[in-house]
NUMIGU-117979 format. One line per 5 residues: number of its first residue (from 1); for each residue x, y, z of C-alpha. Coordinates in Angstrom, 3 decimals. Example, Ala and Ser with C-alpha at 12.3 -4.5 7.8 and 13.67 -1.06 7.14 Angstrom:
2
1	12.300/-4.500/7.800 | 13.670/-1.060/7.140
***
This chain:
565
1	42.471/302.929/19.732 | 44.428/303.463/23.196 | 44.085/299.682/23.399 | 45.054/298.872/20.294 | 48.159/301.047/21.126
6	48.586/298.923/24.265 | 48.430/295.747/23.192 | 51.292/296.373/20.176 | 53.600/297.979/23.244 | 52.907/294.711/24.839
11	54.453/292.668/21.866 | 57.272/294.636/22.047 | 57.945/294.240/25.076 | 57.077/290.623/25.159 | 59.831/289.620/22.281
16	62.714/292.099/24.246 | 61.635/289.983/27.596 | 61.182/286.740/25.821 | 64.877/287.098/24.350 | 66.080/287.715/28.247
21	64.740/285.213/29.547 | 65.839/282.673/26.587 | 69.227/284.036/27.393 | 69.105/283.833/30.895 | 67.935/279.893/30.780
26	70.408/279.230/28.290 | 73.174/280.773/30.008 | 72.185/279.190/33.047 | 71.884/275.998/31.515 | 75.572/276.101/30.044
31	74.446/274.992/26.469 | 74.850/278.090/24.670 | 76.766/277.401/21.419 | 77.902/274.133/22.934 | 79.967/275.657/25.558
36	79.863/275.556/29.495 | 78.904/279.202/31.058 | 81.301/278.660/34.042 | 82.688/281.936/33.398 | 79.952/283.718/35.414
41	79.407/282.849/39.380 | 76.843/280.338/40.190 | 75.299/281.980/42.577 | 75.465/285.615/40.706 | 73.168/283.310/37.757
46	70.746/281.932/40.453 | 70.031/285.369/41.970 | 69.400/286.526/38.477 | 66.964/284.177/38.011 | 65.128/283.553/40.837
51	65.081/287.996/41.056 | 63.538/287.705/37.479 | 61.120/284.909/38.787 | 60.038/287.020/41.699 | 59.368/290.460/39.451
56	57.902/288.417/36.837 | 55.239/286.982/39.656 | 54.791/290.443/40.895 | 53.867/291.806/37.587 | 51.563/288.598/36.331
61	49.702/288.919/39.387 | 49.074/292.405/39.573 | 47.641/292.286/36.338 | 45.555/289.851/36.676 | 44.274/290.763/39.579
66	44.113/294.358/37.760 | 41.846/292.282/34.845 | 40.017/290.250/37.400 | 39.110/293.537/38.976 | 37.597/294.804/35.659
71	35.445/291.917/35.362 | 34.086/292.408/38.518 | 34.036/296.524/38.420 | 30.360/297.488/37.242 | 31.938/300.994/36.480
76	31.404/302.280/32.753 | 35.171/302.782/32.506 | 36.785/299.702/31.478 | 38.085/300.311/28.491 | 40.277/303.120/29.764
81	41.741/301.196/33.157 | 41.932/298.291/30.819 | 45.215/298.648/28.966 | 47.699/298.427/31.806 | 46.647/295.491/33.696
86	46.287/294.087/30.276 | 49.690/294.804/28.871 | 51.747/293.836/32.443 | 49.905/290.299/31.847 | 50.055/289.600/28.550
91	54.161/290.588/29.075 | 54.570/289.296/32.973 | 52.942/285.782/32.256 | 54.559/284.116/29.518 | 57.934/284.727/30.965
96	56.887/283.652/34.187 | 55.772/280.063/32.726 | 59.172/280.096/31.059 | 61.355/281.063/34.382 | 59.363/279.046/36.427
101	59.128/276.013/34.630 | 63.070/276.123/33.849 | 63.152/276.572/37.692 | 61.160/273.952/38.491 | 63.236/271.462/36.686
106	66.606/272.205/37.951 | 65.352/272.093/41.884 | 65.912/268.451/41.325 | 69.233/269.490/41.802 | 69.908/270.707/45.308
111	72.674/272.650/44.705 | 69.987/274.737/43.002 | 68.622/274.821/46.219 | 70.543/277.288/47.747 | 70.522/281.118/48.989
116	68.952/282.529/45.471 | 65.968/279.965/46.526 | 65.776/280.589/49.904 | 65.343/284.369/49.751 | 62.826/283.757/46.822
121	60.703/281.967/48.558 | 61.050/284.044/52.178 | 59.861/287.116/50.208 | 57.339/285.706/48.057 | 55.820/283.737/50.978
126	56.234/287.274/52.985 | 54.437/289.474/50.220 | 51.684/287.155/49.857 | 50.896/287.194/53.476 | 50.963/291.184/53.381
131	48.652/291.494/50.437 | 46.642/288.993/51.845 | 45.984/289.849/55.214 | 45.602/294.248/54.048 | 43.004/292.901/51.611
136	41.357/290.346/53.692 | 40.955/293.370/55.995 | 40.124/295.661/53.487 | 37.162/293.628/52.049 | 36.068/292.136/55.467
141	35.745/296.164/56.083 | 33.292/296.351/52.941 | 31.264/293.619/54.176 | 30.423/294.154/57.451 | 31.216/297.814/58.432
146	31.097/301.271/56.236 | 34.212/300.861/54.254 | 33.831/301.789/50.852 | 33.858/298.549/48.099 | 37.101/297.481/45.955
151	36.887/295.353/43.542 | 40.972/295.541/43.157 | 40.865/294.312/46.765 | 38.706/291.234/45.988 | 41.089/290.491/43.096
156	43.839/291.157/44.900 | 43.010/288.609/47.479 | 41.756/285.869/44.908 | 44.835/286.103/43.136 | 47.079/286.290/45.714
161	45.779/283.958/47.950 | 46.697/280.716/45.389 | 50.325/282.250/45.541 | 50.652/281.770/49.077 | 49.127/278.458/49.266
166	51.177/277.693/46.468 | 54.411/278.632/47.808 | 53.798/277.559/51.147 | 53.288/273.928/49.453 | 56.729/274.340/47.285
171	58.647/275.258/51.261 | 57.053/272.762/53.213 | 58.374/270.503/49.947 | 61.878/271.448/50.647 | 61.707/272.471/54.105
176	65.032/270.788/55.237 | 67.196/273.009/52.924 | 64.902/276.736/53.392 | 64.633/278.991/56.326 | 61.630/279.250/58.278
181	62.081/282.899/58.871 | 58.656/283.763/56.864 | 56.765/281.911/60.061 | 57.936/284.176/62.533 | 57.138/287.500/59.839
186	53.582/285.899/60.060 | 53.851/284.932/63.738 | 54.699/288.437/64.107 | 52.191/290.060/61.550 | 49.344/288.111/63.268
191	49.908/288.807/66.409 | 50.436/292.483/65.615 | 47.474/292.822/64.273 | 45.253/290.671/66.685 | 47.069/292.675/69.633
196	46.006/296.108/68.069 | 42.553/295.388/67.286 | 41.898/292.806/70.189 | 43.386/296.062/72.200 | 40.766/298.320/70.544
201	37.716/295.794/70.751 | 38.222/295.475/74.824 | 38.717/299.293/74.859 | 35.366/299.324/73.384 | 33.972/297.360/76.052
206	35.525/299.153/78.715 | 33.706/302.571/77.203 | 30.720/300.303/77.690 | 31.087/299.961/81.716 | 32.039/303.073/81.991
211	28.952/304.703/80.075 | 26.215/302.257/81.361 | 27.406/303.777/85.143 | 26.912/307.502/84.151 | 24.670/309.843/81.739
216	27.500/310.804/80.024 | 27.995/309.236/76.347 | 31.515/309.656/75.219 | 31.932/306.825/73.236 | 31.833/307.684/69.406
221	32.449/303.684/67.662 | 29.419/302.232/65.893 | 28.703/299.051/65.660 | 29.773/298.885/62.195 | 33.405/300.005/63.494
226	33.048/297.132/66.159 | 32.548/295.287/63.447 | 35.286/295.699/61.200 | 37.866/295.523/64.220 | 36.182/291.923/64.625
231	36.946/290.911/61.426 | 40.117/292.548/61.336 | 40.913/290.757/64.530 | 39.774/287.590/63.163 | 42.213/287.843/60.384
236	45.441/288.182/62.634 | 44.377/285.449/65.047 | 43.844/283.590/61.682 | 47.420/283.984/60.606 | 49.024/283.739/63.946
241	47.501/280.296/64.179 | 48.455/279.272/61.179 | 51.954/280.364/61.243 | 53.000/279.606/64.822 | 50.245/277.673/66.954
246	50.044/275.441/64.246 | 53.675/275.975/62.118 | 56.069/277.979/64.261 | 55.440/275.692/67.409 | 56.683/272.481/66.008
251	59.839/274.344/64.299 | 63.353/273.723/65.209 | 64.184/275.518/68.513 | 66.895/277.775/66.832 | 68.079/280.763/67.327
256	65.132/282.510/64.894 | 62.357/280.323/67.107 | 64.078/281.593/69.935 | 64.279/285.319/69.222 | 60.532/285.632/68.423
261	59.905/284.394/71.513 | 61.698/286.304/73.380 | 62.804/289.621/72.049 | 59.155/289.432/69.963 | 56.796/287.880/72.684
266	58.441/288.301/76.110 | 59.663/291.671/75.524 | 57.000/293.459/72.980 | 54.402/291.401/75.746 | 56.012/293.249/78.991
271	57.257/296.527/77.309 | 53.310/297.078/76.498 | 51.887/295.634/79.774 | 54.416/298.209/81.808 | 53.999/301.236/79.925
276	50.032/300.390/80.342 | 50.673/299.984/83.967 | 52.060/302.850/84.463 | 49.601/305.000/82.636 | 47.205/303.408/84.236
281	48.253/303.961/87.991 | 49.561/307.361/86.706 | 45.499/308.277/86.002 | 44.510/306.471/89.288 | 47.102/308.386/91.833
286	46.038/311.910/89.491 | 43.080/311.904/90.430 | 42.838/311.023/93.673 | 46.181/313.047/94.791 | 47.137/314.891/91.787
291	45.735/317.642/89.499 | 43.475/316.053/87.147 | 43.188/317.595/83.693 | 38.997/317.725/83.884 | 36.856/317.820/87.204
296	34.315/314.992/85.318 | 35.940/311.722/86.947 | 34.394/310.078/83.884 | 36.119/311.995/81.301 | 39.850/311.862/83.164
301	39.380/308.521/83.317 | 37.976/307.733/79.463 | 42.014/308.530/78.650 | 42.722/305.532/80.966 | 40.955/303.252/79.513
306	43.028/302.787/76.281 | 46.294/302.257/79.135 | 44.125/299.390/80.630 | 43.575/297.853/77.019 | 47.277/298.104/76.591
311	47.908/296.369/80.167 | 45.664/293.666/79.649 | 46.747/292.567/76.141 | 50.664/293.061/76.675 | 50.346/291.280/80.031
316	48.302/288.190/77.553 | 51.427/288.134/75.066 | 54.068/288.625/77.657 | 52.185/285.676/80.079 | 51.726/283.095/76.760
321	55.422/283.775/75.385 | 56.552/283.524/79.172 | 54.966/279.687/79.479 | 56.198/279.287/75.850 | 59.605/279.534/77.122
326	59.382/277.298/80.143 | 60.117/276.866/83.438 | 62.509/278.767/84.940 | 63.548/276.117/87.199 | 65.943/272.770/86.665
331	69.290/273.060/84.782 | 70.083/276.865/83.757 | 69.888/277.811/79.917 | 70.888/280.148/77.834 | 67.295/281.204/77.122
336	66.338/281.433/80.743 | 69.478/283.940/81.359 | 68.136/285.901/78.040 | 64.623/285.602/79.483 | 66.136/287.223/83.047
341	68.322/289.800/81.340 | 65.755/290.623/79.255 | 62.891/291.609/82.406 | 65.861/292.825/83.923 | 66.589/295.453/81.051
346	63.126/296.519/81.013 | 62.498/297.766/84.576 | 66.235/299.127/84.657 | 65.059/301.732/81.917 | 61.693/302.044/83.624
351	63.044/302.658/87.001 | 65.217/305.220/84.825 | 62.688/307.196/83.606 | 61.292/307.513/86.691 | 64.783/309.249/88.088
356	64.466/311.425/85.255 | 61.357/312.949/85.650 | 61.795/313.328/89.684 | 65.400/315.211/88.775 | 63.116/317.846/86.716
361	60.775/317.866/89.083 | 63.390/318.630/91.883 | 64.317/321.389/89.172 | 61.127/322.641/88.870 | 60.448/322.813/92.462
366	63.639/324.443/93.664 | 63.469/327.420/90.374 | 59.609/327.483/89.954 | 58.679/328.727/86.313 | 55.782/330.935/86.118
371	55.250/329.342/81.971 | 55.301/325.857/83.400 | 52.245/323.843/82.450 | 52.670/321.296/84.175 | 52.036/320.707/88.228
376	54.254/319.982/90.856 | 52.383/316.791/92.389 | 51.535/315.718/88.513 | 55.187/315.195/88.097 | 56.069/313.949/91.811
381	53.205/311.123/90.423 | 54.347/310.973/87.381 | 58.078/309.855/88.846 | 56.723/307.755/91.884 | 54.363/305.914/89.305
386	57.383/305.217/87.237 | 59.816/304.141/89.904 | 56.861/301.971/90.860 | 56.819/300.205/88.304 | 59.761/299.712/87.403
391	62.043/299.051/90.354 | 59.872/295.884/91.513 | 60.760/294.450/88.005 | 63.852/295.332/88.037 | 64.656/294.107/91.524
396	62.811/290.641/91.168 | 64.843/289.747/88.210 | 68.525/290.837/89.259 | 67.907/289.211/92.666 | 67.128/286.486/90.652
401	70.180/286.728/88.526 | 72.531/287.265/91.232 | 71.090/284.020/93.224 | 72.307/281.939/90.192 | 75.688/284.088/89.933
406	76.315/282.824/94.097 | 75.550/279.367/93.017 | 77.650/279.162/89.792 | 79.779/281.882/89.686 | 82.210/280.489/86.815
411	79.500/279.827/84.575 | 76.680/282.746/84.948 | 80.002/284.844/84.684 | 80.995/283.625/81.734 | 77.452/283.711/80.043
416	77.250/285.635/77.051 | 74.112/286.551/77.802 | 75.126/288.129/81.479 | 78.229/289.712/79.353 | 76.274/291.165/76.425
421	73.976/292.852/79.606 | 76.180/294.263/81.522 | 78.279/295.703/78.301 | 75.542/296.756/76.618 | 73.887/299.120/79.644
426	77.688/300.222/80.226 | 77.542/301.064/76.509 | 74.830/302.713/75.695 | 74.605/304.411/79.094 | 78.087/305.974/77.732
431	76.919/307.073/74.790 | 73.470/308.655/76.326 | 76.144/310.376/78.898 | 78.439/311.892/76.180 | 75.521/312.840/74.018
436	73.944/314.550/77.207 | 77.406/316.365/78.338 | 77.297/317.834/75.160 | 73.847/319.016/74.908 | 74.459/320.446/78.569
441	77.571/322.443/76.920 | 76.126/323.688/74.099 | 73.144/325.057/76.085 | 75.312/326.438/78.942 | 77.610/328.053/75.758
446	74.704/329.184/74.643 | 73.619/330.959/77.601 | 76.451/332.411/78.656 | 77.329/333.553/74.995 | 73.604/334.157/73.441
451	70.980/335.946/73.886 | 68.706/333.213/75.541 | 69.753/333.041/78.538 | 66.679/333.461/80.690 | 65.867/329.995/78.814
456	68.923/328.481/80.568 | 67.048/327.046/83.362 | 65.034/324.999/81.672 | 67.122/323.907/78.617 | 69.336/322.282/81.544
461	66.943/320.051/83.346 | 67.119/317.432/80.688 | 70.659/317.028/80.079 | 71.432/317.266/83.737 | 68.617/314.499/84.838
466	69.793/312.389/81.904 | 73.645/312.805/83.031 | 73.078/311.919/86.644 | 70.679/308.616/85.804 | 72.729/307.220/83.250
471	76.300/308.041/84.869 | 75.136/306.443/88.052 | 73.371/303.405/86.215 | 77.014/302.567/84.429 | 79.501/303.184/87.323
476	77.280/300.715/89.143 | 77.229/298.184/86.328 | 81.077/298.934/85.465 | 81.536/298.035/89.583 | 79.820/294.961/88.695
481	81.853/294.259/86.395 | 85.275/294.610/88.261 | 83.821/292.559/90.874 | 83.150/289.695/88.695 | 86.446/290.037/87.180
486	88.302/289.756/90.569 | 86.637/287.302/92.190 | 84.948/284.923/89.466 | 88.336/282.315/88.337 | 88.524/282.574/85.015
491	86.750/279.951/83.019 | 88.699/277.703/80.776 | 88.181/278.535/76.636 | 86.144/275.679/75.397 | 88.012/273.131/73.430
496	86.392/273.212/69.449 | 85.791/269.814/68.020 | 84.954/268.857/64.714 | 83.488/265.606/64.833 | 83.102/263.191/61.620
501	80.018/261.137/62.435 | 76.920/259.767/61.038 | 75.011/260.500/64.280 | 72.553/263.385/64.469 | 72.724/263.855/68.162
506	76.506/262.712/69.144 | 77.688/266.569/68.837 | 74.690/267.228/71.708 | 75.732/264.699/73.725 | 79.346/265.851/73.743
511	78.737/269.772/74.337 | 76.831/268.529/77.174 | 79.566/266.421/78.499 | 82.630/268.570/78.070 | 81.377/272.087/77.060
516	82.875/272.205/73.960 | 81.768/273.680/71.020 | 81.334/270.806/68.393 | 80.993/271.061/64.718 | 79.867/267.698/62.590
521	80.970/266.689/59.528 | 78.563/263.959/58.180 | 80.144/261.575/56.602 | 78.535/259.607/53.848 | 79.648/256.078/54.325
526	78.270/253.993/57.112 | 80.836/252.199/58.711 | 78.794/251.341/61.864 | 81.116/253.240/64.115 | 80.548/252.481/67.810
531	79.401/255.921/69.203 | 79.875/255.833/72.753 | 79.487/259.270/73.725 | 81.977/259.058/77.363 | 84.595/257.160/75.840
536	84.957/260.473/72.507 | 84.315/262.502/75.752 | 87.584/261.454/77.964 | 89.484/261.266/74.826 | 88.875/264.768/74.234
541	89.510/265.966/77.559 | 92.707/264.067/77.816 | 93.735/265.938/74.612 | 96.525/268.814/75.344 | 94.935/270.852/71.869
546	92.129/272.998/72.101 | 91.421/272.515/67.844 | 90.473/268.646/67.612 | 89.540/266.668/64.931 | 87.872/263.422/66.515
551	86.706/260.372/63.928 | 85.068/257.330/66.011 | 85.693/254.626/64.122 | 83.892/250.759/64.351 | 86.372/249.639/66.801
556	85.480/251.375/69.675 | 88.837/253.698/69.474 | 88.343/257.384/68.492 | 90.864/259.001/66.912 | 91.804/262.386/67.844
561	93.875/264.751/65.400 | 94.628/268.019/66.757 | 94.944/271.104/63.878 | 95.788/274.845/63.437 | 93.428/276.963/61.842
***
């Protein structure tokens, strides 16, 4: 009965969603009662479609993979879990053979071809990989270690599998007009997950040394745990070869190839390997001049062991993202001054929290609390381990920074990398500082004007150590600053070009030449200009206009109109 119930809801809603999507194609189309549907935005149309397209696909496959799952379920129950999956398919699938074939047909045109399309595809290709690889994992769980069976995750992963591979197939089609930006989500999915398991797997063999040298068994995994963390690792090295050894590697180097690299891989890579580092040689100076937490050496140092698993695999990412980038000698890029700024950043907030936590300690040490917790050598580590850590870092990469600033002042000044740096600590150091002034008020306030005022000591460590470390970290960078500004001559605003040319690499050529910041305007008709790169160059440095409009024509001459925007 309930599914006879279901299946005439299904009709229903079939007919109401087949008379949508009937009136979506037609008023797409324009050939509703003969008339052109130019009334309603282009683009408004296309996002309407290609949203219906992508709920449509969610829906179909869910329910399939909800029917496939029935098939496969041995469970006496079918006939109750039966209806839903059944109605979202018999609705979702015939109006996703309608969209989609109507959409297939009009990506001829390549106007269709635009932003609807591209974020279509981005989040289908995206979703696919997600229920993909949390399946994948899921079953290779079933298989291999204690997790329970699905069949919904078997389905799941047969049905959505196809849709990747399908997708995939329709971008690398029409690659040139779509964003890559899915390969770096799966560049970054897969190498999230391969970090976090491959972290947990050498954990597991570092519980290994450590118990075959003592009697003491403290490691609680089973194999069949080992297991599934294998599997599970074998999934995100899977997709992280797929989508950026083999995909993301040969991409355009752009500004999305370069942002995983760096912000993803350089920094994720060292902001792991430091904080492991400093765990790590937090445990070692503990226990050998510190207060350890337990008098077993083997126990203190079981809760170092997950530090050293960190260390290890951020210093892996950090070292292959580092070589990805390249050398850091020859001609000076942009990346390399991001890559600088970026190590830079990092031990600057290290060293930071280091200056923090020896202010408290100072604190603590000058009015001792009886209810303190915490010991005064623990924290004196604590800081020096810090400071350790990060002041090296730090040091190594603004010495390195300022050796290129002596050797080109005008243009390491002028960076926007340098300039985003040294406004960005000056700005967020400010805000920290006003946040922390206020805190400090509000406590003092309360002190004075509450009842808590025994509490007073301690409520002001943290505002006061925060106030010192970042005031002191942005009058230095704001004297930086000032220096730069009197000393560095000010560098010339690039000239902007729009050059009208049928070569791909011209606009290159010319940046490189005269610094200026080219745009290209293809043109369509080959008139086998003669593109001699110095000869456009000294015509555009000779203009007195900083807005050109240069057209090389098959003469030789170039022809150079200036403009106002």
């Amino acid at each position: 009965m309930f599914v006879v119930f279901g299946l005439l809801a299904s009709l229903v809603q079939l007919l109401i969603l087949g008379a949508i999507v009937v009136f979506i194609v037609k008023a797409v189309s324009g050939r509703r009662g003969g008339r052109s549907s130019d009334t309603a935005p282009a683009t408004v149309k296309r996002l309407l479609v290609f949203g219906s397209l992508y709920a449509a696909l969610h829906v179909a496959a869910w329910g399939v993979a909800g029917l496939v799952a029935l098939v496969s379920d041995g469970s006496g129950d079918r006939a109750e879990r039966a209806p839903e999956p059944l109605a979202m398919t018999i609705v979702a699938a015939p109006v996703l053979f309608l969209l989609g074939r109507w959409v297939w047909r009009t990506l001829a045109d390549p106007a269709e071809r635009g932003a609807a399309f591209n974020i279509y595809l981005n989040l289908t290709l995206t979703t696919a990989l997600a229920v993909v690889m949390i399946n994948a994992i899921m079953s290779g769980d079933w298989l291999v270690g204690d997790g329970d069976f699905s069949s919904m995750s078997l389905a799941s992963l047969l049905v959505w599998t196809p849709i990747g591979i399908g997708h995939w197939w329709l971008w690398r089609r029409f690659r040139s007009q779509v964003s890559n930006l899915h390969v770096y989500v799966g560049a970054i999915a897969g190498l999230g997950v391969m970090a976090g398991y491959g972290g947990a797997l050498l954990g597991r063999i570092f519980d290994l040394l450590l118990d075959s040298g003592t009697r003491v068994q403290l490691t609680a995994e089973t194999d069949a745990d080992v297991a599934s963390w294998v599997v599970a690792f074998a999934v995100g090295a899977t997709v992280f070869g797929w989508h950026w050894v083999a995909t993301g590697m040969r991409e355009q180097r752009d500004v999305l190839w370069h942002s995983y690299v760096v912000l993803v891989g350089v920094l994720g890579g060292l902001i792991a390997a430091v904080v492991g580092a400093g765990i790590s040689l937090f445990a070692i100076l503990q226990w050998w001049l510190g207060d350890p937490e337990s008098a077993s050496a083997v126990r203190h140092f079981q809760d170092f062991i997950p530090a050293l698993s960190v260390l290890v695999v951020g210093g892996i990412i950090w070292f292959y993202h580092r070589r990805v980038v390249g050398p850091l000698t020859g001609d000076r890029t942009e990346v390399q001054r991001v890559y600088d700024h970026v190590v830079a950043a990092v031990g600057l907030v290290t060293a930071m929290v280091g200056v923090v936590i020896l202010i408290i300690g100072f604190f603590e040490a000058v009015f001792p609390n009886d209810n303190s917790m915490a010991s005064d050598a623990n924290t004196l580590l604590g800081a020096a381990t810090t400071l350790a850590v990060g002041i090296p870092l730090w040091a190594q990469a603004w010495r390195r920074i300022n050796g290129f600033l002596r050797t080109a002042p005008a243009v390491e000044a002028a960076s926007p990398t340098r300039r985003s740096y040294l406004f960005g600590i000056i700005g967020i150091a400010g805000v920290v500082a006003a946040v922390s002034l206020i805190t400090l008020l509000v406590t003092v306030f309360n002190g004075l004007l509450g009842e808590d005022g025994g509490q007073l000591r301690n409520d002001l460590q943290v505002p006061v150590a925060l106030l010192f470390t970042v005031g002191a970290v942005a009058v230095y960078h704001i004297l930086v600053l000032r220096e730069e500004r009197e000393d560095v001559p000010a560098v010339e605003h690039p000239k902007q070009v729009v050059l009208v040319t049928t070569s791909d690499t011209l606009a290159g050529k010319l940046h490189e030449i005269t610094g200026a910041r080219v745009t290209v305007l293809h043109r369509l008709d080959a008139n086998g200009e003669a593109v001699d790169p110095e000869t456009i160059a000294a015509a555009i440095r000779e203009a007195a206009f900083d807005d050109l409009l240069v057209v090389p024509d098959p003469s030789g001459a170039v022809q150079v109109i200036p403009y106002r925007r």
